[in-house]
C-alpha positions in Angstrom: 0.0 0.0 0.0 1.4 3.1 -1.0 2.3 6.1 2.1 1.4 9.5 1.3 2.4 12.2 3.3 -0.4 15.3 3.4 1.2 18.7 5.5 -1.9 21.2 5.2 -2.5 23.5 8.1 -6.1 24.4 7.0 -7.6 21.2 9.6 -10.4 21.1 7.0 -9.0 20.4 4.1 -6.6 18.0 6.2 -8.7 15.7 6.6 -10.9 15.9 3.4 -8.0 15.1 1.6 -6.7 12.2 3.6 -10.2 10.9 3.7 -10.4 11.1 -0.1 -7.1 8.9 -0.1 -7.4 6.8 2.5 -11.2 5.7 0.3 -9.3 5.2 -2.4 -7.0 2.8 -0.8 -3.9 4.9 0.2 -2.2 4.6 3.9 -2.0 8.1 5.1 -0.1 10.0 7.3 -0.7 14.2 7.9 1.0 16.9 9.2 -0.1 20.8 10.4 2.7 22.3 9.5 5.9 22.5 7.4 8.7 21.6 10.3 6.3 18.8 11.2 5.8 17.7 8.1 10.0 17.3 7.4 10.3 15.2 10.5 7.2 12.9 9.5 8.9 12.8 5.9 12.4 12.2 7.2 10.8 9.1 9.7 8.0 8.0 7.7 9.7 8.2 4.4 6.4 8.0 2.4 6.1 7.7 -1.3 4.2 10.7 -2.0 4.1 14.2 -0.3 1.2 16.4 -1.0 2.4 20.0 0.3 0.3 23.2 0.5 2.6 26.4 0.3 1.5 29.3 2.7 1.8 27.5 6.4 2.9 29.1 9.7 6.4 28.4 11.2 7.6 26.8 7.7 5.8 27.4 4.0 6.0 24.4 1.5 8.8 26.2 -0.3 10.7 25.7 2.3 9.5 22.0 3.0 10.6 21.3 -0.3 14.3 22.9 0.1 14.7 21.2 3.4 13.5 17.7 1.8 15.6 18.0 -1.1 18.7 18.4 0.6 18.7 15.2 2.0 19.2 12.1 -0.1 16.9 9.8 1.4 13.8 12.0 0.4 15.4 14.4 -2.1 13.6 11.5 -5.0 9.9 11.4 -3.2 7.6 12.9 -5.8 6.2 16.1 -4.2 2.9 17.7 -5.4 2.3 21.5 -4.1 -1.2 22.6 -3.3 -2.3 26.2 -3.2 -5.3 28.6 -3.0 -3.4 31.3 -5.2 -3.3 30.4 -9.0 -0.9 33.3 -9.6 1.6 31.7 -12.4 4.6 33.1 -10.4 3.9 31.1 -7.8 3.4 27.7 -10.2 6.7 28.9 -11.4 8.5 28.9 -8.7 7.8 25.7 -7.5 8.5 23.5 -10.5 11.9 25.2 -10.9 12.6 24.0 -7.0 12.1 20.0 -8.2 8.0 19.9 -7.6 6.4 17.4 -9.3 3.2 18.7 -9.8 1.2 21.3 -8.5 -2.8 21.6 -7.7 -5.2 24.7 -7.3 -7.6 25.0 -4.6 -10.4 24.4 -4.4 -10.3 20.4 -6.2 -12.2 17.4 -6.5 -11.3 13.7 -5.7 -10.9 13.1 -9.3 -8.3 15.8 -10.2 -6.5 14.9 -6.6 -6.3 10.9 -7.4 -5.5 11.2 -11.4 -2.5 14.1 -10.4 -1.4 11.3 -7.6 -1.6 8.0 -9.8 -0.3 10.3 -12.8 3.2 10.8 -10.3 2.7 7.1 -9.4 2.9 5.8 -12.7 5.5 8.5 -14.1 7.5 7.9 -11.0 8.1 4.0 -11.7 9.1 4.5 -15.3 12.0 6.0 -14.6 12.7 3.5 -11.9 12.7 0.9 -14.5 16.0 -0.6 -15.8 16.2 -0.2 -19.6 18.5 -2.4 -21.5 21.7 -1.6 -21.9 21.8 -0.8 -25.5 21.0 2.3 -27.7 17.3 1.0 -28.1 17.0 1.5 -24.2 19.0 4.7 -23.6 16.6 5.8 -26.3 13.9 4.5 -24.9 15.0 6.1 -21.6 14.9 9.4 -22.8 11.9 9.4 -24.5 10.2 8.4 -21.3 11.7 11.0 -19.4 11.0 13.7 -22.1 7.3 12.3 -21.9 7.2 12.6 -17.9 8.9 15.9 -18.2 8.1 17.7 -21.6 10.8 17.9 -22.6 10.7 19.6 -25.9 14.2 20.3 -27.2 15.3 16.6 -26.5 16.8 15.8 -29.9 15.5 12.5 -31.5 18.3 11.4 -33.2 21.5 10.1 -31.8 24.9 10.5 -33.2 27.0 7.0 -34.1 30.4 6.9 -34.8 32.2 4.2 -35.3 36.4 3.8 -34.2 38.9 1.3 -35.1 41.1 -0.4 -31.9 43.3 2.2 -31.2 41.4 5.6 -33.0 40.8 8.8 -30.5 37.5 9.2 -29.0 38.0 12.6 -27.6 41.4 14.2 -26.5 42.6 15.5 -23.2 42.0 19.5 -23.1 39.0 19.1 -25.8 35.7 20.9 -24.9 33.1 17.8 -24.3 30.3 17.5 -27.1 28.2 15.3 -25.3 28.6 12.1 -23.2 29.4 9.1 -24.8 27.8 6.0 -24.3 29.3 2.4 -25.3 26.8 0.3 -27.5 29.4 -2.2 -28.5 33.1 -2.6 -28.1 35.3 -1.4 -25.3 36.6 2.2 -24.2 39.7 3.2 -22.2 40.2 6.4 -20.9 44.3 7.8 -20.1 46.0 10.6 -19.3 49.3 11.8 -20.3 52.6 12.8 -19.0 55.0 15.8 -20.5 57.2 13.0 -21.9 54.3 10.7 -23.6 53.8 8.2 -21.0 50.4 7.0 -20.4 48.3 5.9 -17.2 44.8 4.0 -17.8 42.7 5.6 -16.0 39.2 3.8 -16.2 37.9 1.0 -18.4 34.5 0.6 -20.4 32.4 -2.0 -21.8 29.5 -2.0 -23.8 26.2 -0.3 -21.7 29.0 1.9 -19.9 28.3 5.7 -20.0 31.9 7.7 -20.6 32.6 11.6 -20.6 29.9 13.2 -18.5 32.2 14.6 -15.9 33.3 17.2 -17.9 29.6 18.1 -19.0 29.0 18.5 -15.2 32.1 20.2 -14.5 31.7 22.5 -17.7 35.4 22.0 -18.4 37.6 20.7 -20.4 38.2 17.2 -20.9 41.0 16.1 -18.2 41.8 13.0 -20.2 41.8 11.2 -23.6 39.4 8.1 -24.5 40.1 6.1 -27.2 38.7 2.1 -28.7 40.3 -0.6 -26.9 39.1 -2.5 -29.4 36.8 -1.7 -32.5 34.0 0.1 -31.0 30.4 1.7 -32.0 29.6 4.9 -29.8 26.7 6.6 -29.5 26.8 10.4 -28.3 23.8 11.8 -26.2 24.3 15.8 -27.0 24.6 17.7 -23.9 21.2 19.4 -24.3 19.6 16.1 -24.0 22.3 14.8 -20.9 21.2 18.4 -19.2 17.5 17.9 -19.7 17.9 14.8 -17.6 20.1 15.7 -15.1 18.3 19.3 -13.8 14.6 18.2 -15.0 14.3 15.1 -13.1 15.5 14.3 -9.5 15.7 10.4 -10.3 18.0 10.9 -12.8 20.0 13.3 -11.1 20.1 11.0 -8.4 21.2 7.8 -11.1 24.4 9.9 -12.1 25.2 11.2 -8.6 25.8 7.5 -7.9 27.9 6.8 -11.2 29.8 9.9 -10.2 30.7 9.0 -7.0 31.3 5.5 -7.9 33.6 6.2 -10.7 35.4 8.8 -7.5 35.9 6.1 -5.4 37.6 4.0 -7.6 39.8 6.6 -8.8 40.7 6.7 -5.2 41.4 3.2 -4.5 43.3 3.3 -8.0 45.6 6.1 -6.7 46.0 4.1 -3.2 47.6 0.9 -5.2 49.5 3.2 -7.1 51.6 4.6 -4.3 51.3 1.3 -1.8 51.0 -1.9 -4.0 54.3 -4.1 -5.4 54.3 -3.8 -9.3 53.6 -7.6 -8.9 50.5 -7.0 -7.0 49.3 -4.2 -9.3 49.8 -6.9 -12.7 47.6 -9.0 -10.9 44.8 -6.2 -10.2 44.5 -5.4 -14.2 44.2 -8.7 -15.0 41.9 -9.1 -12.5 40.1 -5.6 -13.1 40.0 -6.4 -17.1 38.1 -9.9 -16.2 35.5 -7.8 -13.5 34.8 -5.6 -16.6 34.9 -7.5 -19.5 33.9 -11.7 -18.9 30.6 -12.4 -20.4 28.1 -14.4 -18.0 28.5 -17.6 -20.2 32.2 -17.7 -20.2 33.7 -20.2 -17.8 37.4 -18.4 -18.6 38.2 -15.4 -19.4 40.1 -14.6 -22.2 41.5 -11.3 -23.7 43.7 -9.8 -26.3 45.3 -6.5 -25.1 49.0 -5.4 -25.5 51.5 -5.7 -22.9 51.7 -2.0 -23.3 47.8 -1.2 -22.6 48.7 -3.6 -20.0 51.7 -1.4 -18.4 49.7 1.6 -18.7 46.9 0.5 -16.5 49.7 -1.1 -13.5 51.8 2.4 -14.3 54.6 0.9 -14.8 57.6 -0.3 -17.6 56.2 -2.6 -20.8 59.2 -4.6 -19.9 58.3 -5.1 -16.7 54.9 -6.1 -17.5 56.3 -8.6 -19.4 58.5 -10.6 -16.8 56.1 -10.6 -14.4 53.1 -12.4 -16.9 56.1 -14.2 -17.6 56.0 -15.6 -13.5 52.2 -15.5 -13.8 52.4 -18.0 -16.5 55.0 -20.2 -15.0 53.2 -20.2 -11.5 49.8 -21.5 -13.6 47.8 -18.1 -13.0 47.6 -17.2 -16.8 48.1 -18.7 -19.9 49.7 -16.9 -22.9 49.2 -17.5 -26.8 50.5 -14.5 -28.6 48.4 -11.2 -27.4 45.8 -13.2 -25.8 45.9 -14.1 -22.2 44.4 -16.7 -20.0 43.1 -16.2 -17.0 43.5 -19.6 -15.0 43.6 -18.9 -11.7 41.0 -16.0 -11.2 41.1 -16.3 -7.0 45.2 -17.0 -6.5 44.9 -12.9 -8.8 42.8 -11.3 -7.0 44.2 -12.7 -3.0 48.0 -11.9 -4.7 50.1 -11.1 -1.5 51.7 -7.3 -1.6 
């Protein structure tokens, strides 16, 4: 049964409301004013707020602020209710993350369809699309459907690059962010004298190249194919539109983001600490994480001893004599520029 949480100080049209939803099914909790709304919110956690706006102690504007703050309830759908229908006002709270906003005086039926109208939009961009172009696509038509969002462009941009070809390079102004619909991606960065360092590595249904949209910078690294690749760019109107339009998207990439932080953390960690031997084993371990299909029982992967070397940081040549222990210790296998993974867990528990 799904929670809503009414904070209406008018006692009147309190409990109209919650008896309107409570009849149609709803569990209900209320509030009589904004500060005890938050805490009700905040401990209740419901899956709907309905909010009026002009209340003593703390108005719905500031309910709103307060509740988006805080990432447990900064996603609840949140619908404003109002006796002014001055457009200012509508204004206003759409461009703070409302979801909806409703006029009073209303009737049951304009209360419930604007409630299972959230419900229903609210749950479609919950859903997990398939990770191809079909469902990015179809991901962003939903959300331009929830959101009206007219400028979303229809058509997305494929370009297709050969195992070694430049994606974008480091100091470039970002088009759009790239998104991986076959193929695999690395992303480096480069020293004064040429040298590279892997910095993060992609697979097909991996977004790529948003950090710099939300940083409005320059790109602070190069991405290129690790192998022949199809990418598809989402132009940064459309990435935009979905980030500052919708909280549940915002929400989505907030988690990438800080994701793709802490790993460039724990990357700069083995850097500094961890024995080149140690480090080997972490690629080869990192590149089977991010790149065994379900169905394989052994993972098995063409890449240079150089790609190789530049994700561990270190010499070619020292990449090379220590695959060269992996092999004769039975970790790996080795048949030209396609290694073996044999012993996945003696890898991954390698001693410093």
């Amino acid at each position: 049964m799904k929670k809503i949480l009414i904070i209406e100080d008018n006692l009147d049209v309190r409990e109209n409301t919650a008896e309107i939803l409570t009849l149609a099914r709803y569990s209900v909790i209320t509030a009589k004013n904004g500060k005890e709304g938050v805490e009700l919110a905040q401990k209740e956690m419901p899956d709907l707020i309905i909010c009026d706006i002009m209340m003593p102690i703390l108005d719905g504007y500031g309910v709103l602020h307060l509740l988006s703050k805080n990432g447990d309830t900064s996603s609840i759908p949140f619908i404003f209710l109002t006796a002014k229908a001055d457009r200012a006002d509508f204004r206003k709270g759409m461009e703070m993350g409302a979801d909806d906003y409703l006029t009073k005086p209303f009737d049951d039926v304009e209360l419930l369809n604007a409630i299972e109208s959230r419900f229903k939009k609210n749950a479609i961009l919950k859903r997990e699309f398939t990770k191809n172009i079909e469902g990015i696509n179809d991901f962003i038509n939903e959300a331009k459907n929830i959101e009206s969002l007219s400028k979303l462009s229809e058509k997305r941009d494929v370009r297709f690059y050969k195992k070694r070809d430049i994606i974008y390079s480091e100091g470039s102004y970002p088009k759009g962010m790239y998104f991986v619909n076959k193929g695999k991606v690395k992303t480096f960065q480069t020293n004064d004298y040429g040298k590279e360092l892997i910095t993060e590595l992609y697979k097909e249904g991996d977004f790529f190249g948003y950090i710099s949209l939300l940083q409005d910078e320059k790109h602070n690294s190069s991405a290129s194919a690790f192998e022949d690749s199809e990418i598809y760019i989402i132009p940064k109107e459309d990435f935009f539109a979905l980030i500052y339009k919708n909280a549940e998207v915002s929400r989505r990439f907030i988690e990438i983001l800080s994701n793709d932080l802490l790993e460039s953390e724990k990357q700069l960690v083995k850097l500094a600490y961890n024995s080149v031997r140690k480090r080997v084993a972490e690629a080869l371990v990192k590149l089977s994480d991010k790149y065994k299909k379900d169905d394989e029982q052994i993972f098995s992967m063409n890449v240079s001893r150089a790609d190789l070397a530049n994700i561990v940081g270190t010499a070619t040549e020292t990449v090379i004599r220590t695959l060269s222990d992996f092999k004769e210790e039975s970790l790996i296998e080795i048949s030209g520029g396609t290694i073996t993974i044999l012993d996945y867990e003696g890898l991954d528990k390698m001693k410093n």
